[in-house]
SEROSE-477582 format. One record per residue (C-alpha): x, y, z. Coordinates in steps of 0.05 Angstrom, whole numbers, padded with zeros to 5 digits, always signed. Layout:
N
XYZ
...
***
This chain:
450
-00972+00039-00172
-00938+00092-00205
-01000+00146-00180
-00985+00121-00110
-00903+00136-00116
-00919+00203-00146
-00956+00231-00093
-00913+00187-00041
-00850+00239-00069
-00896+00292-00065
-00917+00279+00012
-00840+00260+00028
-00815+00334-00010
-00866+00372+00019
-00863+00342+00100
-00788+00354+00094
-00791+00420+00068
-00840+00436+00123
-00791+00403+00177
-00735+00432+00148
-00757+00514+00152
-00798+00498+00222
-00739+00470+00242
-00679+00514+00224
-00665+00545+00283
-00582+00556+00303
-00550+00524+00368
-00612+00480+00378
-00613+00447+00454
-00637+00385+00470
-00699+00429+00506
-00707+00456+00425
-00708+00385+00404
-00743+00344+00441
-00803+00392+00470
-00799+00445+00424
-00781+00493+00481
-00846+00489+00513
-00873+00546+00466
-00922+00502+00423
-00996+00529+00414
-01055+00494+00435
-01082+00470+00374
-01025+00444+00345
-01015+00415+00411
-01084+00381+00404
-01079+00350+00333
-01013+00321+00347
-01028+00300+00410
-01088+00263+00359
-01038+00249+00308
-00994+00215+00350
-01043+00173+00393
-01095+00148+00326
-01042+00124+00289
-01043+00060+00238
-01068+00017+00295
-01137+00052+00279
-01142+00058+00206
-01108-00013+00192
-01115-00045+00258
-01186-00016+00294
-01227-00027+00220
-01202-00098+00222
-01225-00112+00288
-01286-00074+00280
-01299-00121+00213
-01279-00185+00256
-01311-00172+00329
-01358-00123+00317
-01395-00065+00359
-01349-00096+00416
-01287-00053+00368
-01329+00012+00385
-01344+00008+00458
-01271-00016+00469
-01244+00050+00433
-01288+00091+00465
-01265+00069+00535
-01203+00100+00526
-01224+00156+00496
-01269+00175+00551
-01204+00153+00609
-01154+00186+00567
-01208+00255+00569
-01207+00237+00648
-01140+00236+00662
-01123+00293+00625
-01170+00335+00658
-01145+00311+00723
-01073+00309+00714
-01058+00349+00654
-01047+00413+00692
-01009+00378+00741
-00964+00353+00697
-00941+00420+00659
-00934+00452+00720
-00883+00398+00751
-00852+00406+00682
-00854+00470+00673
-00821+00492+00753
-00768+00429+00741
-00755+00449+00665
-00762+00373+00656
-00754+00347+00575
-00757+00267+00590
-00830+00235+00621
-00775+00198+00664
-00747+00257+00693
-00809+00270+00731
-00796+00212+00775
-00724+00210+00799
-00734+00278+00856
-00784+00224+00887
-00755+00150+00861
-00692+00165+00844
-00643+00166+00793
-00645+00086+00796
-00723+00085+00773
-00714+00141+00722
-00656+00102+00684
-00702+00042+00702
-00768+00072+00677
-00724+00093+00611
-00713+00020+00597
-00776-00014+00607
-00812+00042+00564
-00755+00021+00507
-00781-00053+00520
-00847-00029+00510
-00854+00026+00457
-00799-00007+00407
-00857-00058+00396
-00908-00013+00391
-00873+00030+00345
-00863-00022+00289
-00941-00040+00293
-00940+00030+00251
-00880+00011+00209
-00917-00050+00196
-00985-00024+00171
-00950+00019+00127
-00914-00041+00100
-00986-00076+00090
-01013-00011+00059
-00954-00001+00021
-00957-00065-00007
-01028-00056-00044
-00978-00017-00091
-00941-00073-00104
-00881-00059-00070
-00859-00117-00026
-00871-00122+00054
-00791-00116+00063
-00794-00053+00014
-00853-00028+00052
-00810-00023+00121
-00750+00004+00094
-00786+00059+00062
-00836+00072+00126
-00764+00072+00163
-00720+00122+00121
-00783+00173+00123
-00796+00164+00198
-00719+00175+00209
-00707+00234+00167
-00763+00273+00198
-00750+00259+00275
-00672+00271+00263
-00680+00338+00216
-00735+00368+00250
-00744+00350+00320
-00804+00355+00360
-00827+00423+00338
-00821+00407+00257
-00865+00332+00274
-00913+00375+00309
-00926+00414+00261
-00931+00361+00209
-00967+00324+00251
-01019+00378+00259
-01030+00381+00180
-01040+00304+00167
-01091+00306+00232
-01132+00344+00191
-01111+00306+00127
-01129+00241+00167
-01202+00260+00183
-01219+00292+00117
-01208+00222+00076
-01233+00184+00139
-01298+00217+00135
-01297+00201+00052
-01284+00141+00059
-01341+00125+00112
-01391+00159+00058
-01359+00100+00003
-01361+00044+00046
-01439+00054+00071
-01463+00062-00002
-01416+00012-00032
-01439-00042+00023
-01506-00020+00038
-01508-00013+00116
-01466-00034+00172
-01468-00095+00219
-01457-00079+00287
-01459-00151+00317
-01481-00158+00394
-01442-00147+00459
-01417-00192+00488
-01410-00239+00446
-01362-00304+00423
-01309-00259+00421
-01320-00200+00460
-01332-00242+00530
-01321-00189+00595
-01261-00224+00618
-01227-00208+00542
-01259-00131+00543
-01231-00122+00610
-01156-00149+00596
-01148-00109+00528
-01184-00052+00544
-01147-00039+00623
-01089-00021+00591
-01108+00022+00541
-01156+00065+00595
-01085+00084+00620
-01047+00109+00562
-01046+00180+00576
-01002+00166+00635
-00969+00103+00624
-00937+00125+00547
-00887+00176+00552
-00886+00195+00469
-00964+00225+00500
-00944+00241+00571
-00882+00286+00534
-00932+00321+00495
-00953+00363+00554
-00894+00392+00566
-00896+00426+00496
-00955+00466+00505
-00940+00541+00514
-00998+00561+00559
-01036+00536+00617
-01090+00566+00603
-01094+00528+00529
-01088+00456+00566
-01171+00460+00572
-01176+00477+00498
-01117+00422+00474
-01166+00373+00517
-01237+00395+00484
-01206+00400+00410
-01169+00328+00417
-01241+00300+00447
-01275+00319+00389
-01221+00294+00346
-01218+00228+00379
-01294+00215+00387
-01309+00232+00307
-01245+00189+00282
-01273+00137+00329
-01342+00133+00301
-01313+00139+00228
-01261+00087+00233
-01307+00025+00262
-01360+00042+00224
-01315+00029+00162
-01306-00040+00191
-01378-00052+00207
-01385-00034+00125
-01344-00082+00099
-01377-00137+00156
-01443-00115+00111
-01411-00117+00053
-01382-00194+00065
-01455-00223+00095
-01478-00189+00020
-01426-00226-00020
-01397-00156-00042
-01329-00164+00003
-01292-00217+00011
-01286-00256+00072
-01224-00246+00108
-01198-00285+00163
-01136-00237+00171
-01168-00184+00198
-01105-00136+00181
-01118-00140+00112
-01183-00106+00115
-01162-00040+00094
-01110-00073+00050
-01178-00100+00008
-01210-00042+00015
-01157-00005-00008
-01166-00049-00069
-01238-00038-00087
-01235+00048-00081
-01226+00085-00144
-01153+00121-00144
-01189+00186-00127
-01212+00157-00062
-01158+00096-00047
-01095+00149-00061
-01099+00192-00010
-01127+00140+00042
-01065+00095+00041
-01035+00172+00043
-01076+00184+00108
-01053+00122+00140
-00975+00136+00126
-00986+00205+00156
-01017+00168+00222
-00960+00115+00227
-00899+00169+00212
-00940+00214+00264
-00932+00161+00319
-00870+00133+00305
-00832+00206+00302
-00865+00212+00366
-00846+00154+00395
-00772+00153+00369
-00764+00226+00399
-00786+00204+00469
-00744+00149+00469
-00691+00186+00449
-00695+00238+00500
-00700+00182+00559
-00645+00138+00528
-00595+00204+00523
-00619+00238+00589
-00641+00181+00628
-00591+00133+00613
-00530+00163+00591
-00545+00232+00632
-00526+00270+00567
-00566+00333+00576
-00528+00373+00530
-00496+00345+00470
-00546+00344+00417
-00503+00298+00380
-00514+00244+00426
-00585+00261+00426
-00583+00243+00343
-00546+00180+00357
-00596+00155+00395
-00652+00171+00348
-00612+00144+00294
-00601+00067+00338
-00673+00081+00361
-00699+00075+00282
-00648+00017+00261
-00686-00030+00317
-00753-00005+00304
-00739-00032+00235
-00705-00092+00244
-00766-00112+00299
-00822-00093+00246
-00790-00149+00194
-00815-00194+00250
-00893-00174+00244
-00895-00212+00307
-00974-00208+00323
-01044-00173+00299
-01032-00092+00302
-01087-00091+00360
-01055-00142+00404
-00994-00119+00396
-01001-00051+00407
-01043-00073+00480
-00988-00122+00505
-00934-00053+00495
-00992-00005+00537
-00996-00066+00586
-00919-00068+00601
-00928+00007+00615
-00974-00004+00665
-00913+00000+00717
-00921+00063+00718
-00995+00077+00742
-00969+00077+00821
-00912+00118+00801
-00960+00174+00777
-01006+00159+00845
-00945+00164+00891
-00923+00222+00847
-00985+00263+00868
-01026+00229+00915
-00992+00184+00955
-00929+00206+01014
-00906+00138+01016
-00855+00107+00969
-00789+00115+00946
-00729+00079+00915
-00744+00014+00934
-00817+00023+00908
-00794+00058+00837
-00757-00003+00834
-00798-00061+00856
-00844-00036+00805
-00807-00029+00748
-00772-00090+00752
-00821-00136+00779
-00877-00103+00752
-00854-00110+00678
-00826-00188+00691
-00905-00202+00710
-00944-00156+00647
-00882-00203+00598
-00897-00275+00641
-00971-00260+00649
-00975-00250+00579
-00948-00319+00562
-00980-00365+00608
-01040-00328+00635
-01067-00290+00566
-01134-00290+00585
-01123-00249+00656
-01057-00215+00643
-01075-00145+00652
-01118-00150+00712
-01062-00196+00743
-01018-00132+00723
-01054-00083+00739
-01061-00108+00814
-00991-00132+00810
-00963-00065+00804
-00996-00037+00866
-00982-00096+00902
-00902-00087+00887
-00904-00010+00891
-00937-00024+00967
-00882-00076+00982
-00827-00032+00961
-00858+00029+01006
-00855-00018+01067
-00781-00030+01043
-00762+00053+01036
-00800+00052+01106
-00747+00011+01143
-00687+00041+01105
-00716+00107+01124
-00720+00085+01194
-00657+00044+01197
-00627+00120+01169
-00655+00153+01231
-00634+00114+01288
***
């Protein structure tokens, strides 16, 4: 314990003094603040666009499912690594240039020239539903690593918390993204060590088939919809595109972040598939919480090895949840309260933003995975937004709204009662409302004219 709060201090001293000098500069905006004034180069673009998508979900939560459900894990995170490539290549461009001619800071902004100012306050909220959730699944791997150490789950959060905090409200977007861009690389270095351990500690892998009891289509196809859409439906990545300094660097961010993605991919299942091997050989134990795979793991590494993973993973969560605390920030102040210039309400918010986060991670409501799937299918209201956006001439008001409201009532009720097909029944939903409240704008428009 006392090796792991040593170079805990050591990580916390050295991010902040990193945040603090990358983030010194006088008479900061909000533009300064929350998208580093557009000026930020590819690369570092690219591994904290990583940093802040493979966060604990992967090293705490993807192992564990990869030990529990096997090669089912792989193909699953590889579909949205392949639709997140997709859509960036399609719509990356389009997006920095509609934020660069609008000098946009919030996702939500994007919307409310075409929707409204109704949807974008709207949009701002259910993404708060949404990412608050999603945000604590990293508080609350932390908390599970942190608590190999023997420092309590309670302990855990409030220390996961106070570092997440100080870092977004000190340093903004521009000192996380360059922190961010350092434990990338941090993060695959010990990923790929730890792969090496776990194949010659264990002996193999086990794969398992596909489908199988678990993986059936119907449960593939409702957790893995959402996900295929997270490049457009999460603002925290959607925001990282207006950051980038060049056009011309969005093709390079895209190939440098595919890389990254496909090799922490591989390395992170394949560490569950291990310790599946390492269980049917009596050399792991058998775990039915699949969350405390890592936790065990963790357990069985020499210091040399287990140190700087549980490291690693704090560097993922704090990446994601500075990410995600800054975007909702930047909605909640500009969005909601239309404060586009104090930066002191912009720090407010930031601070409420990390007191909920908290207070929902002391609920560790549901498995990390899960979780983190039932906050990307709430987003899915925003798919047709993005289609009217750029491809679509129907559609205003009436449609922002229809399918922000209704649309996130179904992804919550569907949820609930109809698990099994919730984000198919979603997914169609959405479109179904966003067509409905088209046909509305249509009448008003006409009802206008005559």
């Amino acid at each position: 314990m006392t090796q792991f709060i040593i170079l805990l201090s050591i990580y916390i001293v050295i991010g902040s003094i990193i945040v603090y000098f990358v983030s010194r500069k006088k008479n900061q905006t909000q533009e300064d603040y929350f998208v580093g004034s557009g000026s930020i180069g590819w690369v570092v673009t690219a591994l904290t666009y990583a940093a802040t998508t493979y966060s604990a979900f992967m090293m705490v939560g993807l192992v564990g499912m990869s030990y529990g459900t096997g090669v089912g894990a792989l193909i699953f995170e590889m579909a949205y690594l392949v639709a997140t490539v997709l859509i960036l290549v399609f719509y990356g461009r389009k997006i920095w240039r509609l934020g660069r001619e609008r000098g946009l800071v919030s996702p939500m902004e994007m919307f409310s020239e075409r929707y409204g100012k109704v949807t974008e306050g709207l949009g701002a909220l259910v993404a708060f539903i949404a990412l608050v959730p999603y945000a604590s699944v990293q508080v609350i791997g932390l908390a599970l690593v942190f608590g190999n150490y023997g420092i309590g789950f309670f302990g855990g959060v409030v220390i996961a918390s106070v570092i997440i905090f100080a870092w977004a409200f000190m340093g903004g977007l521009r000192g996380v993204a360059i922190t961010d861009a350092l434990q990338g690389l941090f993060m695959m270095a010990v990923a790929i060590a730890a792969l090496y351990w776990s194949g010659k500690e264990f002996g193999g892998f086990e794969l398992s088939t596909f489908p199988n009891q678990v993986w059936t289509p119907l449960f593939f196809i409702n957790l893995t919809l959402p996900w295929c859409f997270f490049a457009l439906t999460n603002p925290q990545v959607v925001q990282r595109l207006f950051i980038i300094e060049k056009e011309s660097g969005i093709r390079k961010m895209i190939i440098l972040f595919a890389v990254f993605g496909f090799l922490y991919t591989m390395i992170v299942t394949y560490i569950g598939f291990a310790a599946k091997q390492g269980s049917l050989q009596g050399l792991f134990p058998v775990l039915a919480d699949r969350d405390m795979v890592t936790v065990e793991l963790l357990g069985m590494m020499g210091s040399l090895l287990s140190l700087p993973l549980a490291l690693s993973i704090i560097f993922a969560s704090v990446s994601t949840s500075n990410s995600i605390i800054l975007t909702l920030s930047s909605m909640v102040t500009r969005d909601v309260f239309r404060a586009r210039r104090s930066m002191v309400v912009g720090r407010l918010v930031t601070t409420l933003m990390t007191l909920l986060i908290f207070l929902f991670s002391l609920t560790r409501p549901n498995y990390l995975v899960e979780l983190s799937v039932m906050s990307s299918r709430i987003l899915l209201v925003f798919v047709p937004l993005y289609a009217g956006l750029f491809h679509w001439k129907r559609g205003g008001v009436c449609a922002g709204v229809f399918t922000l409201l209704g649309g996130a009532l179904l992804a919550v009720l569907s949820n609930y009662f109809l698990g099994a097909y919730a984000s198919v029944l979603t997914f169609v939903g959405v479109f179904v409302l966003y067509g409905l409240g088209a046909v509305c704008d249509g009448f008003r428009n006409n009802g206008k004219t005559s």
